[in-house]
Structures are given as C-alpha cells and as structure tokens.
C-alpha positions as CSV (number, residue, x, y, z in Angstrom):
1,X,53.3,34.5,83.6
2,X,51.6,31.8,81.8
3,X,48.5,34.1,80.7
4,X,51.3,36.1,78.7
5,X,52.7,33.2,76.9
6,X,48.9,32.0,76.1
7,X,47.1,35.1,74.9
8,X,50.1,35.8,72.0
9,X,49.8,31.3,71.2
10,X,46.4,31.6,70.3
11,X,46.2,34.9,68.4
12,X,49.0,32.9,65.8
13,X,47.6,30.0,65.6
14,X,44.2,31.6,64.9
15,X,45.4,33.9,62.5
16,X,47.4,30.3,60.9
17,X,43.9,28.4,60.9
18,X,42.3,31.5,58.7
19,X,44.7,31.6,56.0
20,X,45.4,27.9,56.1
21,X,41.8,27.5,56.0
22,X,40.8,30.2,53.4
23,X,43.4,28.7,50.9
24,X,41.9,25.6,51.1
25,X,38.1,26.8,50.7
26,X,39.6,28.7,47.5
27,X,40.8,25.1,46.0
28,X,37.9,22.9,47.2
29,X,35.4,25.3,45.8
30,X,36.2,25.0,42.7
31,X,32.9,24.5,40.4
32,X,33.0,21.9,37.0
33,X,32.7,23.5,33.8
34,X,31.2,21.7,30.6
35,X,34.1,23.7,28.5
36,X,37.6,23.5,29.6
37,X,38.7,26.9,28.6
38,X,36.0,27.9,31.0
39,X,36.8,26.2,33.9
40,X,38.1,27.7,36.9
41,X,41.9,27.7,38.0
42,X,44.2,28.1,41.0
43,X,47.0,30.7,40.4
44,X,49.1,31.9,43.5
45,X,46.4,30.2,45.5
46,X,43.8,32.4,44.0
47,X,40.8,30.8,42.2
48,X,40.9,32.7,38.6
49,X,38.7,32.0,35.1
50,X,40.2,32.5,31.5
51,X,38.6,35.9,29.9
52,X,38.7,37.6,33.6
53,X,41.2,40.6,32.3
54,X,44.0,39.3,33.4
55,X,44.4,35.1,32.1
56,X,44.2,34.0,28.7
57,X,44.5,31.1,26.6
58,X,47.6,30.8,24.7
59,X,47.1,27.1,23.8
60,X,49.8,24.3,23.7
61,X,47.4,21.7,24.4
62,X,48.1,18.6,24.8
63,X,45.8,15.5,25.7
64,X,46.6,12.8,28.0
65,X,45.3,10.9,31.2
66,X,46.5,13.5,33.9
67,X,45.3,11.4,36.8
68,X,45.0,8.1,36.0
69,X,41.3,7.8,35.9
70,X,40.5,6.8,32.3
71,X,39.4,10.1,31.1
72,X,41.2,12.0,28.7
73,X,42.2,15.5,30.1
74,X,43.9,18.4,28.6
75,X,46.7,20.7,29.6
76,X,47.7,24.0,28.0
77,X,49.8,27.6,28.2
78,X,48.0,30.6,29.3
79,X,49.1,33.7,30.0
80,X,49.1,36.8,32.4
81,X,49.2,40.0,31.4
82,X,51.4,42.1,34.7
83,X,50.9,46.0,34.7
84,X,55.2,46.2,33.6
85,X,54.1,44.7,30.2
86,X,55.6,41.4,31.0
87,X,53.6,38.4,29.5
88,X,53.8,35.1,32.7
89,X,53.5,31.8,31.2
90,X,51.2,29.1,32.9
91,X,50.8,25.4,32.2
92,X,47.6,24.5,33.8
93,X,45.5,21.4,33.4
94,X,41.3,20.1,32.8
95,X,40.6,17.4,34.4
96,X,37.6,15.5,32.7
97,X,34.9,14.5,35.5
98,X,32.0,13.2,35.3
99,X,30.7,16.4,36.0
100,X,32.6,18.2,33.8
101,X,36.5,20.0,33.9
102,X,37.7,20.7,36.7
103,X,40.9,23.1,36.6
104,X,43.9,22.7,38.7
105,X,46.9,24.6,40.1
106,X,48.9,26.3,37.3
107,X,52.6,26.0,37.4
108,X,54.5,28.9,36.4
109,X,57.0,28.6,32.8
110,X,58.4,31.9,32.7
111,X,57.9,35.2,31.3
112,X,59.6,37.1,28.8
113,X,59.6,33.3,26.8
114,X,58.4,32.8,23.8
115,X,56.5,28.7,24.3
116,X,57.3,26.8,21.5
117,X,55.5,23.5,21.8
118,X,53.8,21.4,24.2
119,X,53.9,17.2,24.2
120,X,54.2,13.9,26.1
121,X,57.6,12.5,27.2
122,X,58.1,9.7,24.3
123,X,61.2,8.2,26.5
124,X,60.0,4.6,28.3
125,X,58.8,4.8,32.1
126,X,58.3,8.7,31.5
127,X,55.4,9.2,29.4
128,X,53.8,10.6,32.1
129,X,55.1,13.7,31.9
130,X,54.4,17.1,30.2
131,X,57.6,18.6,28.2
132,X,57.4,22.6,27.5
133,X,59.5,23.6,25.4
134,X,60.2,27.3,24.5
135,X,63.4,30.2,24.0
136,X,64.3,32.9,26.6
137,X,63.9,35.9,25.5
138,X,63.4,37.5,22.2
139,X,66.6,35.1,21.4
140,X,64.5,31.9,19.6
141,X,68.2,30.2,19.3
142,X,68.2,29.7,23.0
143,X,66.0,27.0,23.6
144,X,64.9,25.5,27.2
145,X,62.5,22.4,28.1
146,X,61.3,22.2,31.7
147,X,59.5,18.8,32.3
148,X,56.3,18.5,34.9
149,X,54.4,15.6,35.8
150,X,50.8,15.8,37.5
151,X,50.2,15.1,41.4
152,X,46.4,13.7,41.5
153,X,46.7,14.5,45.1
154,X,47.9,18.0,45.2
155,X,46.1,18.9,41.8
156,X,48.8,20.5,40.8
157,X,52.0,20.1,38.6
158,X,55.5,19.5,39.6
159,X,59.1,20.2,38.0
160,X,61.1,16.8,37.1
161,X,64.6,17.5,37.5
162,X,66.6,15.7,34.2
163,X,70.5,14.4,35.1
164,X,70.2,15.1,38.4
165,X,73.1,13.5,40.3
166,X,72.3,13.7,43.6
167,X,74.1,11.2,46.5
168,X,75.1,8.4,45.6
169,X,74.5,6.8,49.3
C-alpha cells in the first residue's frame, strides 16, 4: 500500500524540481551586455532579446539607481507584437554591472494603451518608484498611471497600490 502512495510522490515532485529548476537556469543565465537595448530579458519566465521578431523597443526611458548600488540604470517600454494584432506593453529594466547590463523581469502595462510618459515619483519617501503613465484605448482623454518599484532580490518590478485602505487593525 505504501509503494502506491510513493511511486505517484516522486513522479510530482520530480516533474516540480524540473520546471522549478529550468525557470531558474532561464534567469540565472542571463549574459551582460555592453548596450542595454541589447541585453537579454525575462518575459513570462522566458529569456528574450530586443530585435528577436517578437520585442521591441518603444522607449520611455528613464534613468535612476534601480538597485541601490551606485550605478545609474535605465528602465524603458517595449513592446510585443501577438499574432491578433494586439500591441503588449512591457516596462523592463538594465541594470549597469560592472560587466555590463544585465536585463531583468519585465512587468506587463497593458495592451491596446497608448504609453504616454515614463518618470520618477517626485512625492517625498517615494522617489523610488517608476510612474507609467498612458490612455486605454484609442481614447487619449482616459488617462491611467500604474506605479512599480524595483525588487533587487527578485529582479523584477512590482505594482504599488496608491490609496489603498486596507485594515485598519
């Protein structure tokens, strides 16, 4: 009885460990690149260069310290092109090494948007995040920010909620 339980166990956690695994060899294998619009980038957990066919750069940019280690990096829009005709926009970042740019995660903006502009939070005890700006739609009068800040550990970008009320115990 216990053989029947076992055999099944270890088939999922095997089959866990390869795509756990595999996901992770895609981000640590990422190699520096002595342009930043050449640099490689994790989309959907796939490893992905501008120029491929499928991503290219849109622009935005906007310079800034992403993780805190005295070197001026640079995030930007780029874009994906689906097979529906639908345009995906991606903030992604460079990350200045000593080596080179290293790309992280993108986060995705939207599609069907039309960007507007890119820049630092100017409000105090905020300036390190990343407002996006842009308009749904083909409507340009309505206008939408969403508001990321880096994660040096996860390389990747995360959504700051504004207002958000939460509990108050």
């Amino acid at each position: 009885m216990k053989k029947s339980i076992l055999i099944p166990l270890i088939a999922v956690l095997v089959v866990v460990g390869y795509f756990y695994y595999s996901n992770q060899i895609n981000v640590r294998l990422i190699v520096p690149s002595a342009d930043y619009k050449k640099a490689e980038y994790i989309i959907s957990g796939q490893k992905t260069k501008l120029g491929d066919g499928v991503f290219t750069y849109f622009g935005n940019e906007v310079k800034t310290d992403l993780n805190k280690d005295g070197r001026m990096d640079t995030a930007f829009l780029i874009t994906q092109k689906k097979s529906d005709g639908a345009l995906w926009y991606f903030l992604v970042g460079a990350l200045n090494t000593a080596d080179g740019y290293v790309g992280t995660q993108g986060v995705l903006i939207g599609d069907r948007i039309s960007p507007q502009s890119t820049n630092m939070n100017t409000q105090a005890g905020k300036e390190d995040q990343i407002v996006v700006n842009y308009a749904v739609g083909s409507n340009p009068s309505v206008g939408k920010s969403l508001w990321l800040k880096y994660d040096a550990k996860d390389k990747s970008f995360g959504e700051v909620v504004q207002n958000f009320e939460g509990e108050t115990r």
